[in-house]
N, C-alpha and C positions, 0 to 999 in steps of 0.2 A: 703772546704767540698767536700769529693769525693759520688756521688751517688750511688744506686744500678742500676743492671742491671732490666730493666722491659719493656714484651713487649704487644703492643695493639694489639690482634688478631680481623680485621675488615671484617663482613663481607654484602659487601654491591652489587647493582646493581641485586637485585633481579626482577626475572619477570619470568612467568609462560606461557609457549603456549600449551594448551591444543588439543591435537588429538584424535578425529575427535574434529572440533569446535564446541560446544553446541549451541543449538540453541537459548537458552537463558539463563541467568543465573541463579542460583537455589534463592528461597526467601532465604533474609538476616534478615528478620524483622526489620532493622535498624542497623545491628551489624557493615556491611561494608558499602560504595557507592558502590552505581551495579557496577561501573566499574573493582570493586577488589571483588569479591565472594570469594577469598581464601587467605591461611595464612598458616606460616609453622613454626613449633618448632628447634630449633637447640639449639643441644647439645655437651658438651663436657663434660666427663667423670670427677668426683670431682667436678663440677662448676653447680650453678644454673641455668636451662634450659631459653633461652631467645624465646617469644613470637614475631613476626614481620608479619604486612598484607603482602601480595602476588599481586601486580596489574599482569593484563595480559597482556598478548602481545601483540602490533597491530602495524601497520606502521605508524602512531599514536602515540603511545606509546613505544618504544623504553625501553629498560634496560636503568636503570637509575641509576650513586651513590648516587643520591639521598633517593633512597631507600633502607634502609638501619636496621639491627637491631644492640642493644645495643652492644659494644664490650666484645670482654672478655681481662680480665687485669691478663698476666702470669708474674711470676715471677722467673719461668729457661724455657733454651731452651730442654726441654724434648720433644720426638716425642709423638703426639696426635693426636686422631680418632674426626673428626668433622661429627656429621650425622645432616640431613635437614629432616624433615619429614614433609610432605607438605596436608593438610585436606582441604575440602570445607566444608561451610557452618560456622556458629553462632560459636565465641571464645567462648562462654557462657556456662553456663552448664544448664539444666532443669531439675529439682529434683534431683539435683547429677547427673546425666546422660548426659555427654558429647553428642549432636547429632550433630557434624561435624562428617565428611568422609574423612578416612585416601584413601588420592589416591595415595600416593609412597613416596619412600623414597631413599636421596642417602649417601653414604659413604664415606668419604673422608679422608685419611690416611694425617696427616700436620707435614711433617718432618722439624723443626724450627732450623735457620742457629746456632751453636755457635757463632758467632760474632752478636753482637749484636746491633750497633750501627748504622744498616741502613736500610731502606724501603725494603722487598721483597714480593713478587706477587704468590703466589701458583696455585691460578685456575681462570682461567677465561673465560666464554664461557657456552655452553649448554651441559646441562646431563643428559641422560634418568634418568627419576624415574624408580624405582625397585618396582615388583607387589610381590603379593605372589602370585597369578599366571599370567602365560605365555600368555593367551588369550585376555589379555587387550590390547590396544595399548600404546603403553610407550608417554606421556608426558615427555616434555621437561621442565628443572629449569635450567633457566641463574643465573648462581651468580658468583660473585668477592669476591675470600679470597684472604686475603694481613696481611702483622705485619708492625709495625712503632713501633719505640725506643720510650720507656716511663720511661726513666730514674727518679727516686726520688729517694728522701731523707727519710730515715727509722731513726725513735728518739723514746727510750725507755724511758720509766720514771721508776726510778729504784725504786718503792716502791709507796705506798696509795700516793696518792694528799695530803691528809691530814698530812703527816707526812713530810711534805713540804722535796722530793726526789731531787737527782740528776736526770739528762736527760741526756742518751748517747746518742750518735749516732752512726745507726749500719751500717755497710760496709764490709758483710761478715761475716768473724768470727772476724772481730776487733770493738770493745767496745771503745767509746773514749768520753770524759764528755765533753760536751758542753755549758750547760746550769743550774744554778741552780735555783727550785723554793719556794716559801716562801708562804704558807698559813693562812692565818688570817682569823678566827670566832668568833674574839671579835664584840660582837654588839653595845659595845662601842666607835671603833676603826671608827676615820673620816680623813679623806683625805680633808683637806681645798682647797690644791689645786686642787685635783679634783673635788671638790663641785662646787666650783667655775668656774670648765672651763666645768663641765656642765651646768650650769646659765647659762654661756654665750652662751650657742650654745640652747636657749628658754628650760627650763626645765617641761614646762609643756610637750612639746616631747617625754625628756627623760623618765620624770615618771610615772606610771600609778597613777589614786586615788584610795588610800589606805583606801577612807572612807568605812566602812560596814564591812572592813576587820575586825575577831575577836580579840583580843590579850587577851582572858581571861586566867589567871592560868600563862601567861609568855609563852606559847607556841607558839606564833607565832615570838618572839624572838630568840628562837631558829634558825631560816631561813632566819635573819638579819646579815648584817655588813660580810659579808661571799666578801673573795679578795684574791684572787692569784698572786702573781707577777713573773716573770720570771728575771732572771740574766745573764748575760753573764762572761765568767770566770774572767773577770776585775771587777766583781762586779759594773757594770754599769746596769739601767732596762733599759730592750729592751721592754716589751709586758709586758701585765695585763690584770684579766679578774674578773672584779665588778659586784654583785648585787646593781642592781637600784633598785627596787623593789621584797620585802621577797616573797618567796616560802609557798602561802597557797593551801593547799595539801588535799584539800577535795570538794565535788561535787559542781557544778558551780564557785566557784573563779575563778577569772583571774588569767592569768599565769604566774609566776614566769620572769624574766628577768635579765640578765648580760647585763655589756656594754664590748668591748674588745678595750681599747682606749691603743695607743699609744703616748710613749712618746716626747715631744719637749724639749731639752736640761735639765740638771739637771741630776745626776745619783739617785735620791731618790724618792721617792713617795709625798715627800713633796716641796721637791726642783723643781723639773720640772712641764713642761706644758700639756697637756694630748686633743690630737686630738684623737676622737672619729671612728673607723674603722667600727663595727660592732657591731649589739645586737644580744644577740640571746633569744630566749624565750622557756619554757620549763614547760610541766602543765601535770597530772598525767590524764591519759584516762581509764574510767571503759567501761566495755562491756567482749564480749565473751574471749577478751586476754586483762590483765592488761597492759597497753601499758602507754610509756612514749612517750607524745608528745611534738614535740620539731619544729622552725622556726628560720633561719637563715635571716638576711639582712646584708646586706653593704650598707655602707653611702657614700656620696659624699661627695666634700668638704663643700659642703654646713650643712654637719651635718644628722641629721634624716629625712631631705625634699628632699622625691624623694628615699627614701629607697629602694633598689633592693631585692626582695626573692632572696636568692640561695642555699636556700635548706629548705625542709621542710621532715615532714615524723613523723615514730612512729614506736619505739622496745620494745619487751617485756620487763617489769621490773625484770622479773624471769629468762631468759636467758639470758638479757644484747643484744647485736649484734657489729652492725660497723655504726658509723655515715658517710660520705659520702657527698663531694660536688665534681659533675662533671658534668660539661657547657655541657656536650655532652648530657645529661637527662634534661636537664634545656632550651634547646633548647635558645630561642628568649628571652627568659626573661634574659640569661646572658650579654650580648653583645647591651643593647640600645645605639642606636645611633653611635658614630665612637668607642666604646671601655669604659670600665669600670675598675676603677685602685684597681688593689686588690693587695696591698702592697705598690710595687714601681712599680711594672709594671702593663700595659695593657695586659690582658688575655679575649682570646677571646673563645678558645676549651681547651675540653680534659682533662683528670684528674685533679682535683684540689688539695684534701686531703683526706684523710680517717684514721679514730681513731675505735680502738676498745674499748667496752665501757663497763664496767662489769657489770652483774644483780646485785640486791638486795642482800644484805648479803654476796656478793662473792666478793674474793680479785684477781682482776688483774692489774698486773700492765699496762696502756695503751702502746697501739704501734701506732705511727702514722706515718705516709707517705706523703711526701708531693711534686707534682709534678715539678719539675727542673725548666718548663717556669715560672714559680711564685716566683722563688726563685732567689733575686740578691744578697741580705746580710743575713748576722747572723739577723738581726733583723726580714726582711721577713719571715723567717723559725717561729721565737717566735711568733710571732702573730697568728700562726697558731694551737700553740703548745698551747695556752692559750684558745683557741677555745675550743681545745681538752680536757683540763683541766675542763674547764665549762659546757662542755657535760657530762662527768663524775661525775663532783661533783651533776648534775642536778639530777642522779639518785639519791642520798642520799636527797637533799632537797627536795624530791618530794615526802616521804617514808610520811603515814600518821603518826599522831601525836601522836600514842599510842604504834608508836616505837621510842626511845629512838636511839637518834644520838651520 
C-alpha cells in the first residue's frame, strides 16, 4: 500500500517579551497562571483557528517547544499565509463580549517545499507585533514554524455501511479495492465463537445491564445483533465491529456500545478466535445542538482492565462532522508507561485516524485516513476501518424510535 502525501504544519516555542515590562500583570480571574496573562489565536485561511496560552519571557523562562499549539494537518504543498494574533487578558467571553486586548499581530507568508518527505523549518526567532498604530512600542513573539511528513493511508467505502460496500484505497486519482465489508442486522444472528471469547475475557466487563432497559412493541430490537465484518481480497476476516450492548436512544439510558475485536486464526466468524482491541460507546445528547456523543478505549492484553480513553467528544446528528483520534490532543493519557499497542505497534504521537461521519438522513459515503506509524499490515489498516464503520452506523442506531430504520 502506497500512502498519500500529508504534511504537519507545527507551530511551537512560543513566548511573548513585552516592552516596556508591565509592572504587573493584568487580573486573569483564574483564566491563566500569572505567569502567562496572554494568549494568541493563529490562523490559517480554509482551516479552523487554533486557541494556545502565551507564557512570557524571562531568563527564567526561556522559549520553549514545549509550548506549543495544536498542529494543522495539509494535505498539498500549496503556499499559505499563517497570522498570530496575540490578546491579553480572559480567553472567556462575558455576556458575549470578548474582554481580552488584541496587542498585535504578525503575518507570515509559508511557502511549503514540493517534496514532501522531510522535516523543514520556516521561522524561528523574534518578531515585532504589528499595531494599528505607530505609537506603541512593538512587542516581541518568539515562535518556531516547522512541517514534518505525515504520510497516511486514505480508504473509501464505496457505498452506505449498510449495503455492506467495497473499500478502496485512494492514492491520488488511482481507486484500488482493498477490502470488502459485510453487515448484519439480524437480531437473531449470534456468534458462538465470539460469545464465547467474550466470556472468557469476564463478561460482566464486556456488558452493560440491560435491566430497566424497555423493549416494549419490539423497538428496542431494532438496535440489537447489528455486526460488521471486514474482508480482505482472499476473503479471509481481518477486523469486526459488534454491538455488546443495543442502542436505547431516549433521555437517561446508557449508551450504546461496539466491541472492535480482532481476529485469531480462522477465516470465518465462526471459525476463528476473536481478541478484543477496543470498545467504543455511543449515546444521543439533547441540549442547545442535538449532538451524538461518542468514547473511545483500547484494551490491553489483559482485555477491558485498565482500558485507555483515546478519544472522546460529540457531533451534531444534523450535520454529521469527522471523528478523530490524535495522541497529539490526548496528551499523557496516550502513552502510559513505556508505550501502548494499537494494532501491531507501539504508538506514541501524532495523527492516528480520522473518518468522516454523515448526519441524520444524509448519504455519505465515509473517507478515512489512517496514519503510516500505525499501520504495518492489511490487517492494521481494518481495524481501523471497522472503528470507522461503527462510528457511522452509531449515528443511525442512535436516531429515536419513531424514525423508522
Amino acid at each position: 500500500m502506497d500512502p498519500c502525501p500529508f504534511i504537519l504544519l507545527i507551530v511551537e516555542s512560543l513566548s511573548l517579551k513585552l516592552l516596556p515590562s508591565p509592572t504587573k500583570p493584568p487580573p486573569l480571574s483564574g483564566i491563566h497562571p500569572s505567569t502567562t496573562p496572554c494568549f494568541c489565536k493563529i490562523r490559517i485561511p480554509s482551516f479552523p483557528s487554533h486557541t494556545a496560552l502565551l507564557p512570557l519571557f524571562s531568563t527564567s523562562n526561556p522559549p520553549s517547544s514545549t509550548t506549543s499549539a495544536p498542529a494543522f494537518h495539509l494535505d498539498s504543498a500549496k503556499p499559505l499565509t499563517l497570522s498570530i494574533s496575540v490578546y491579553t487578558g480572559p480567553m472567556s467571553r462575558s455576556c458575549g463580549i470578548r474582554s481580552a486586548k488584541l496587542l498585535g499581530s504578525v503575518v507570515l507568508p509559508v511557502e511549503l517545499p514540493a517534496a514532501l518527505s522531510s522535516p523543514n523549518t520556516f521561522y524561528n526567532g523574534w518578531l515585532k507585533l504589528n499595531h494599528e498604530t505607530n505609537d506603541k512600542p512593538s512587542h516581541l513573539l518568539h515562535v518556531l514554524v516547522r512541517s514534518e511528513p505525515d504520510p497516511r493511508f486514505v480508504f473509501h467505502f464505496s457505498g452506505e455501511l449498510e449495503y455492506s460496500p467495497v473499500i478502496f484505497q485512494i492514492q491520488e486519482n488511482i481507486k484500488q479495492p482493498v477490502f470488502s465489508c459485510k453487515f448484519s442486522a439480524d437480531r437473531n444472528y449470534k456468534s458462538q465463537s465470539l460469545s464465547s471469547d467474550f466470556k472468557n475475557n469476564n463478561s460482566s466487563n464486556w456488558r452493560r445491564s440491560l435491566r430497566g432497559d424497555r423493549e416494549q412493541s419490539g423497538q428496542l430490537t431494532e438496535r440489537k445483533g447489528w455486526m460488521i465484518v471486514i474482508h480482505n481480497l482472499s476473503c479471509s476476516l481481518v477486523a469486526a465491529a459488534s454491538m455488546i450492548t443495543p442502542f436505547v436512544p431516549s433521555p437517561g439510558s446508557n449508551a450504546g456500545a461496539w466491541v472492535i475485536p480482532r481476529p485469531i486464526g480462522g477465516s470465518t466468524v465462526t471459525s476463528c478466535s476473536w481478541k478484543p482491541w477496543g470498545r467504543l460507546e455511543a449515546w444521543r445528547e439533547r441540549g442547545s445542538i442535538d449532538g451524538l456523543g461518542y468514547k473511545v478505549e483500547l484494551f490491553s492484553d489483559n482485555g477491558p482492565v485498565n482500558a485507555v480513553p483515546i478519544a472522546e467528544g460529540k457531533m451534531s446528528v444534523k450535520k454529521g462532522g469527522k471523528f478523530c483520534i490524535d495522541s497529539g490532543i490526548l496528551g499523557s493519557k496516550w502513552l502510559p508507561g513505556e508505550g501502548f499497542v494499537m494494532g501491531s505497534t507501539v504508538s506514541g504521537e501524532g495523527f492516528v485516524m480520522g473518518s468522516t461521519v454523515s448526519g441524520e438522513g444524509k448519504v455519505i459515503k465515509p473517507v478515512v485516513q489512517v496514519g503510516t506509524r500505525h499501520v504495518t499490515c492489511m490487517p492494521d489498516a481494518a481495524v481501523f476501518l471497522a472503528l470507522a464503520a461503527a462510528i457511522d452506523l452509531s449515528m443511525d442506531a442512535c436516531q429515536l424510535f419513531s424514525h423508522k430504520l
